[in-house]
Structure formats: structure tokens, C-alpha cells
C-alpha positions in Angstrom: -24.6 159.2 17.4 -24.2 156.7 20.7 -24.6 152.6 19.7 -27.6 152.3 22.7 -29.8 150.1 21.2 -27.4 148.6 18.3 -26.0 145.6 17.8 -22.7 145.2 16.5 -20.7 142.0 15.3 -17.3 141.6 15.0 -16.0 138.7 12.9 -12.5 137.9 13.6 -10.8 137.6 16.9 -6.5 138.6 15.9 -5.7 142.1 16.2 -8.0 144.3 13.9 -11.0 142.2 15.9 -10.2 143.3 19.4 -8.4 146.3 18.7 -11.9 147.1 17.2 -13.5 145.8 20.6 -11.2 148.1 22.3 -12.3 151.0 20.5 -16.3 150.5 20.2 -16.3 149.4 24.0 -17.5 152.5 25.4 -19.4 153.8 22.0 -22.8 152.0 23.7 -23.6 149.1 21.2 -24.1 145.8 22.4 -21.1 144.2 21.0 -20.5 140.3 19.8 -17.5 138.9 18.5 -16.9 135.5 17.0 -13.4 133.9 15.6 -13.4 130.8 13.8 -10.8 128.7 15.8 -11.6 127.0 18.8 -9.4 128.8 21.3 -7.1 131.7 21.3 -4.0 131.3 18.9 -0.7 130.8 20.6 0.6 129.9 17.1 2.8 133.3 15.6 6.0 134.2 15.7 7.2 137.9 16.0 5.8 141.6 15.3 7.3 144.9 14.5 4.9 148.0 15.5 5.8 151.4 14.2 5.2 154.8 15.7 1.4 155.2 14.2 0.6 151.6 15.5 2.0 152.4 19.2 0.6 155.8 19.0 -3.1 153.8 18.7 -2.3 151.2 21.6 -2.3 154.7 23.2 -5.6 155.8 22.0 -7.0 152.3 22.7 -5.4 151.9 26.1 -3.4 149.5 26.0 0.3 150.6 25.4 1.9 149.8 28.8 0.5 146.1 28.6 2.2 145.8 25.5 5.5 148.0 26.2 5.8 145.5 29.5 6.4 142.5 26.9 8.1 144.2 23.8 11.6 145.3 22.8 11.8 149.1 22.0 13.7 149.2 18.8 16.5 152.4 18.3 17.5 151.9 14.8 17.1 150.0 11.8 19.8 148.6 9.5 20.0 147.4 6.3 23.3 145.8 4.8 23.8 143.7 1.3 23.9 139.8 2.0 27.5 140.0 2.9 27.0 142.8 5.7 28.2 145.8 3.7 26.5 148.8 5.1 23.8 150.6 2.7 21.9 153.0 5.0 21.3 153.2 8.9 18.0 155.0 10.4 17.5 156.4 13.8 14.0 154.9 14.5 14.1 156.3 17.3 14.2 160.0 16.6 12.1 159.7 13.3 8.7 158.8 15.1 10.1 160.9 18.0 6.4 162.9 18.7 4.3 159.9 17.3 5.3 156.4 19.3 7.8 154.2 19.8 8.7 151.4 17.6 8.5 148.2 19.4 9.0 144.2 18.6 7.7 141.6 20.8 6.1 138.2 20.1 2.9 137.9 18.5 1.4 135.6 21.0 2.0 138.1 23.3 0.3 141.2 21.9 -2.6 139.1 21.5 -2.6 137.9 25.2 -2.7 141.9 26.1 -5.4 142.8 23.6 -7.7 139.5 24.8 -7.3 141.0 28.6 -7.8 144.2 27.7 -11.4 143.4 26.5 -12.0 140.4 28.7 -15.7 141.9 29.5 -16.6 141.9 25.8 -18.1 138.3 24.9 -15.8 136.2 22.5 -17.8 133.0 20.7 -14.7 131.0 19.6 -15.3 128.0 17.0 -17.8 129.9 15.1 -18.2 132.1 11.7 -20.6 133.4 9.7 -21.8 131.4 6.8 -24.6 133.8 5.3 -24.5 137.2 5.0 -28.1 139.0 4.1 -29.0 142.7 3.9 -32.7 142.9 5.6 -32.9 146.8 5.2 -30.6 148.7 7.7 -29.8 145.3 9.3 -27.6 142.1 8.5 -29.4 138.7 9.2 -26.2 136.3 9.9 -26.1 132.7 9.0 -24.1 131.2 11.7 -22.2 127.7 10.9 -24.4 126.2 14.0 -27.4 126.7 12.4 -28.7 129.3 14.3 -29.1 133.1 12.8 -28.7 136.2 14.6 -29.9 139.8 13.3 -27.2 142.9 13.5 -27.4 146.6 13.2 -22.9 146.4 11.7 -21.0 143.5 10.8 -17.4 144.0 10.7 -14.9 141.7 8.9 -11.7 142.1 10.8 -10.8 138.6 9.7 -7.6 138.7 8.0 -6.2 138.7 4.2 -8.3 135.2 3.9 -11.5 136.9 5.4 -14.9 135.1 5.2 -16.9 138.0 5.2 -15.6 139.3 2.2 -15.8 136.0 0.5 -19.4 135.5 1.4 -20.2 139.6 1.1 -18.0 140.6 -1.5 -18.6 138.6 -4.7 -16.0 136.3 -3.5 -13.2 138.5 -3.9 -9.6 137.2 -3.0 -6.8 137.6 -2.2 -3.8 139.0 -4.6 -0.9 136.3 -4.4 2.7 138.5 -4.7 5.9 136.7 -6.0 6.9 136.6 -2.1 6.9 133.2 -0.6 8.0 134.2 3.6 9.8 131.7 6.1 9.1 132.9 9.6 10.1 131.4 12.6 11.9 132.7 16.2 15.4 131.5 17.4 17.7 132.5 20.4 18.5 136.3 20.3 22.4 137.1 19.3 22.6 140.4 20.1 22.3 142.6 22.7 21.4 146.1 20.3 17.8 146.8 20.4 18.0 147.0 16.2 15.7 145.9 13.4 18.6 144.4 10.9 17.9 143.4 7.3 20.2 141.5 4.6 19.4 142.3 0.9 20.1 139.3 -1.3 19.4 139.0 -4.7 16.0 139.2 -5.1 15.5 137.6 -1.4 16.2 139.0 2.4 16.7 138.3 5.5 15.6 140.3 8.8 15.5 139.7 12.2 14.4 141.5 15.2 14.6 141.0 19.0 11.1 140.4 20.1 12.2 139.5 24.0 15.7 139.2 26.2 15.6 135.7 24.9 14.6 135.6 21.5 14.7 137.2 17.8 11.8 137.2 15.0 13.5 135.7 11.7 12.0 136.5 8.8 13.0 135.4 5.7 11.8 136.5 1.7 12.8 133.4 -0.9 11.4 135.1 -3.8 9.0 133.7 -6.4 9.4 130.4 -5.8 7.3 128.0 -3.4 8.7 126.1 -0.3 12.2 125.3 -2.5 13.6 122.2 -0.4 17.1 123.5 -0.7 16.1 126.7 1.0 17.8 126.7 3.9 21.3 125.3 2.7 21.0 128.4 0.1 20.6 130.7 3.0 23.8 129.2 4.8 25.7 129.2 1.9 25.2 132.8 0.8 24.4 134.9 3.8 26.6 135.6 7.1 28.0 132.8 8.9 25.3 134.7 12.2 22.3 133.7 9.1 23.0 129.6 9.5 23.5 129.9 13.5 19.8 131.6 13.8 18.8 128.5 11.0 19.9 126.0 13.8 17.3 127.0 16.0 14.8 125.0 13.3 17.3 121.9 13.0 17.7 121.9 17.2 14.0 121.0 17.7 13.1 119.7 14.3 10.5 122.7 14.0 8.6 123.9 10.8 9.3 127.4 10.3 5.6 129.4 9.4 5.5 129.4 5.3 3.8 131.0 2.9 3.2 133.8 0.2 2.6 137.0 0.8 -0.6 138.3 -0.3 -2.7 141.7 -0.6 -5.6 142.8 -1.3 -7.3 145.9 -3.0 -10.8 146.9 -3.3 -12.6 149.6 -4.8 -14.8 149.5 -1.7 -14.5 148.0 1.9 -18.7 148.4 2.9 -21.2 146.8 1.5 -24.8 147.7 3.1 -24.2 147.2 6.7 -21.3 145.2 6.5 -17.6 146.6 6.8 -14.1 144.8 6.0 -11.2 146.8 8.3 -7.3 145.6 8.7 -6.2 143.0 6.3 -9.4 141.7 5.3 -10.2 145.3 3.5 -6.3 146.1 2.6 -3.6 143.9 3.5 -0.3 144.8 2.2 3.1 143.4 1.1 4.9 143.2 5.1 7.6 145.4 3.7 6.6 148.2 5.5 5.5 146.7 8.7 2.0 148.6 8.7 -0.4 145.8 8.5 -1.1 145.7 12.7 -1.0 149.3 12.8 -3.6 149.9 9.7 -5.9 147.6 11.5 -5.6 149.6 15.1 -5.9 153.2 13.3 -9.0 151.9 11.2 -10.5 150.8 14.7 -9.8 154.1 16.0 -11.1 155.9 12.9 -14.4 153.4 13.1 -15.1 154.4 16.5 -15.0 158.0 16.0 -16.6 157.9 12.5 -19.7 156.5 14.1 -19.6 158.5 17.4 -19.2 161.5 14.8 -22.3 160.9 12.4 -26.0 160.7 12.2 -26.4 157.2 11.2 -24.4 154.0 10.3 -24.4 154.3 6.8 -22.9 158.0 7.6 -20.6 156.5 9.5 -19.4 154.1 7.0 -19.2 156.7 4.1 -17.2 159.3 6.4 -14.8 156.3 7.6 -13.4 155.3 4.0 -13.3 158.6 2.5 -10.8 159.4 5.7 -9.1 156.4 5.6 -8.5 155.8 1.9 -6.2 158.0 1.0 -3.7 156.6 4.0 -4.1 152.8 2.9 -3.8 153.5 -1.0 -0.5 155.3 0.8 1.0 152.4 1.9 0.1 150.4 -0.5 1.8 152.3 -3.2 5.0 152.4 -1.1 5.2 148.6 -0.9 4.6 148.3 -4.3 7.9 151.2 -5.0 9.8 149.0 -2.0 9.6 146.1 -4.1 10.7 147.5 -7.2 13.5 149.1 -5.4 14.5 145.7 -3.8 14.1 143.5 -7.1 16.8 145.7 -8.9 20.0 143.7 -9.8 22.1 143.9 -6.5 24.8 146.3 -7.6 22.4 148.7 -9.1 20.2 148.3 -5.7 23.1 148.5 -3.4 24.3 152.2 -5.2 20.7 153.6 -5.4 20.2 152.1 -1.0 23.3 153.7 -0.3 22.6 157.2 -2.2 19.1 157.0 -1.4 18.1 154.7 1.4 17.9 157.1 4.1 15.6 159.9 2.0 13.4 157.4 0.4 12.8 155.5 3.8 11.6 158.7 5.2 9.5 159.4 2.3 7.9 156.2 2.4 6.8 156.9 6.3 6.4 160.7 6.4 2.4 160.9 5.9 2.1 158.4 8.6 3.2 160.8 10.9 0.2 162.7 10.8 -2.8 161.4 12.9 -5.2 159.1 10.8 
């Protein structure tokens, strides 16, 4: 089926919104996409993109853009919160055959995927408000009053999405026992490696996102926004932990806060309207997959609806191929967890036994095209 004649929108303008841009571009549609803030968001700190999600930059054309401005990363390591080793990977040679693995600053990637679709038009400061079946269309209630008619809606708009409040009986979002401190300070090292410190029942990663700076990332547990947060974290990690923790005090910056959230439906379409990305299936970060779920399911879109007869097909053939791969990962966040919420000497034995096998278990269908 080509899109000539169909009109498509696209609600959400962060990564699984123009990725999906990218990928319907040239299906024939006529394509609109709206985000609801006012201009393009420079806020963000850092992002880490696996094999499968460089493999779709690729697909989508826009892997060199992004390589230009990104830190390939060789290895990951993982140590207890005093630096004791548990288990290294080679990064590098595990998605050898699928993409590289690459870090570089949020704001960035967003910058490359905004220019790589700068013909497709881009209403910022608005959002659907109504969403209403009319058939085999979607009449759209538009917070300016005005109402436009649609052949697909996608909600690409993140684990908070609108369209799945207003489409899908107001379903929310799954709050996990994960409340995240994120923020980006002055790169330390010169090793292109992805470096995590397990605590007890908290950790602490950073990755180089530039020449200039690393991506800190930081897991306090169960509890929210503790005000003794960052003196704990002084006190009971490295004495490297409280230098990247200066980078806060030197400009009096907030670090970006909040709990981790997912969310798991029994079905992603509703009619003619679709949730993708973290809106349909967001995931505890622990295995760095939510950008690259939301560029694979804009690949998979694309070439579900080029593929079949209608758009309902298309929808149908979509989620039964994409299912199986995001109920994937989100069964190995949920085992990553566990594994990290064991009493420290019993985690540190089973890392250092196991660490290596189980990451490569965890990963191993995602080698696989989508």
C-alpha cells in the first residue's frame, strides 16, 4: 500500500516522533506533526544508543549526523560502590555485525533528527485534546479550537503521552521504586567506556557523551528527592563520584529528577490511532533500549504499512512483529532489577560469576533485525 492520498499525524516531536517522520517520509502520506512545547527542547542531558538503535539511524539515514557528535563506546564496566571489579564487556565486539554503541548529548541527537526532517512540517505549542473514531478516520480536537480529520494518528509522545490518556481509557503510567538524578559534568577520563557503581540498592553510571563532558546518572532507590542525597553519594562512593557532584555545586544547577516509570499495555492501537516508543512501552532505563525501541518501531511502522492492504492491516501486522521484542525487554529490566536489588555481597558473587553470561543473554535477541 503507498500513503498517496492519506493523512497522517504524528503527535510528539522527541525521538520516536521524528524518527517516525524519517521513516514515513517517502511512504507518500501527507504527513503533520505537532509537539506540545513551544520550541525545540534544548533541555536533556546524555543518551546511550546500542547496536539495534545505531543499526536504525542507518535504516533511517541519519547515522553519520549523529556519529559526527557522539562518543563510540568500547566497553562497559561495572564495579561494586568501592571500584572492585564484577564483570567487564567488550561492547564493541558484542554488537560487532549490528551497530556501534554510541553516547552523545541528548540535545544533540535531537538537533540531527529535527534537520534530518526539516521539509516535514512541525506545529510546536500544540496537542490534541479529542480524540474521535469517524469510521476509518480520526477527527482531532486541537487545543486551538480548530479540528482536523486524519487517516493515522500516532502517539509518539513519551511515557506521559496524551494520546493514550485521551485514547486509551486514561491509562498511566507504572511508577517503579527508581527515583533518577541526571545531570552532565566535565569528562574525567579519556577511555571511551560506559562505567557503572553498584551500591546497595542504588548506582551510579556515567558515560562520555563529548571530548568535554560525561552523562551522570544516578539510581537513589525508593525514595523521593532525599535532601541528603548528594552528601550520601560523597560519602559512600569513590572519591572521582563527589568531583563529577561538583559540577552541580560549581553553577548552583538542579540536576534532572524523577522516578522511573513504564508502561504495559495489552494493546498499543485503538481504531486508527497508534501509541509507538515510550508512550506504548516505556521501560525501566536499565537496559538503555528506550531510544532504540522507538527508532525500530518507526522502521517496523513504515514497512508494516508499505507491506499491507490497508491501515488497519498494517496496524495488526505491526504489533504482532513487534510484541514479542518489547515484552523482551521488558522482562529483562524487570530480571536486571531483581539481580541489582540483591543484598550486595550476594549481588557482587552472582555479577562476578555471572555478569558477563547474563548481560549477553539479556541482549542476544536484539541482535536479530526487528
Amino acid at each position: 500500500m503507498r500513503g498517496a492520498g492519506l493523512r497522517v499525524l504524528i503527535v510528539g516531536g522527541g525521538v520516536a516522533g521524528l524518527a517516525t517522520a524519517a521513516a514515513l517520509r517517502s511512504w507518500g502520506a501527507t504527513l503533520d506533526v505537532v509537539e506540545r512545547t513551544a520550541v525545540p527542547d534544548e533541555a536533556g542531558t546524555g543518551i546511550y544508543l546500542t547496536g539495534n538503535a545505531t543499526r536504525m539511524l542507518d535504516v533511517l539515514g541519519v547515522r553519520e549526523p549523529v556519529a559526527d557528535l557522539a562518543v563510540e563506546i568500547k566497553q562497559q564496566r561495572s564495579t561494586n560502590r568501592q571500584g572492585r571489579a564484577l564483570f567487564d564487556i567488550d561492547v564493541a565486539g558484542l554488537w560487532d555485525g549490528v551497530g556501534p554503541c554510541v553516547s552523545l548529548r541528548r540535545p544533540d541527537l535531537h538537533r540531527a533528527l529535527l534537520a534530518h526532517v526539516a521539509d516535514v512540517p512541525i506545529r510546536w505549542g500544540r496537542r490534541p485534546v479529542t480524540l474521535a473514531q469517524e469510521g476509518e478516520r480520526v477527527a482531532v480536537g486541537f487545543d486551538d479550537d480548530t479540528t482536523e480529520r486524519y487517516d493515522l494518528v500516532v502517539g509518539a509522545d513519551g511515557v506521559n503521552s496524551t494520546v493514550r490518556r485521551v485514547a486509551f481509557d486514561g491509562h498511566a503510567a507504572r511508577t517503579l521504586p527508581q527515583y533518577a538524578y541526571r545531570w552532565l559534568a566535565p569528562r574525567l577520563d579519556s577511555e571511551p567506556v560506559w562505567s557503572v557503581l553498584l551500591g546497595r540498592g542504588t548506582q551510579f553510571l556515567t558515560i562520555p557523551v563529548s571530548d568535554e563532558q560525561t552523562y551522570c546518572y544516578y539510581n537513589d532507590g525508593a525514595v523521593a528527592d532525599r535532601p541528603g542525597w548528594r552528601d550520601e553519594l560523597r560519602a559512600g562512593y569513590p572519591e572521582r563520584v563527589g568531583t563529577l557532584l561538583d559540577a552541580l555545586d560549581a553553577d548552583g544547577a538542579a540536576p534532572h529528577a524523577g522516578w522511573n516509570q513504564e508502561v504495559d499495555l495489552r494493546s498499543w492501537s485503538r481504531g486508527r490511532v497508534l501509541l509507538i516508543g515510550d508512550a506504548a512501552h516505556a521501560t525501566s532505563p536499565n537496559m538503555a533500549q528506550g531510544a532504540a525501541m522507538a527508532l525500530e518501531d518507526a522502521v517496523v511502522l513504515a514497512e508494516s504499512l508499505t507491506a499491507a492492504g490497508s491501515v488497519g492491516e498494517a496496524l495488526r501486522a505491526y504489533e504482532t512483529r513487534r510484541r514479542p521484542r518489547t515484552d523482551w525487554v521488558l522482562a529483562q529490566t524487570h530480571r536486571r532489577d531483581k539481580a541489582l536489588g540483591l543484598p550486595a555481597v550476594l549481588r557482587d558473587t552472582v555479577m562476578r560469576r555471572l555478569g558477563e553470561k547474563m548481560f549477553r543473554s539479556n541482549y542476544g535477541p536484539l541482535f536479530a533485525q526487528p
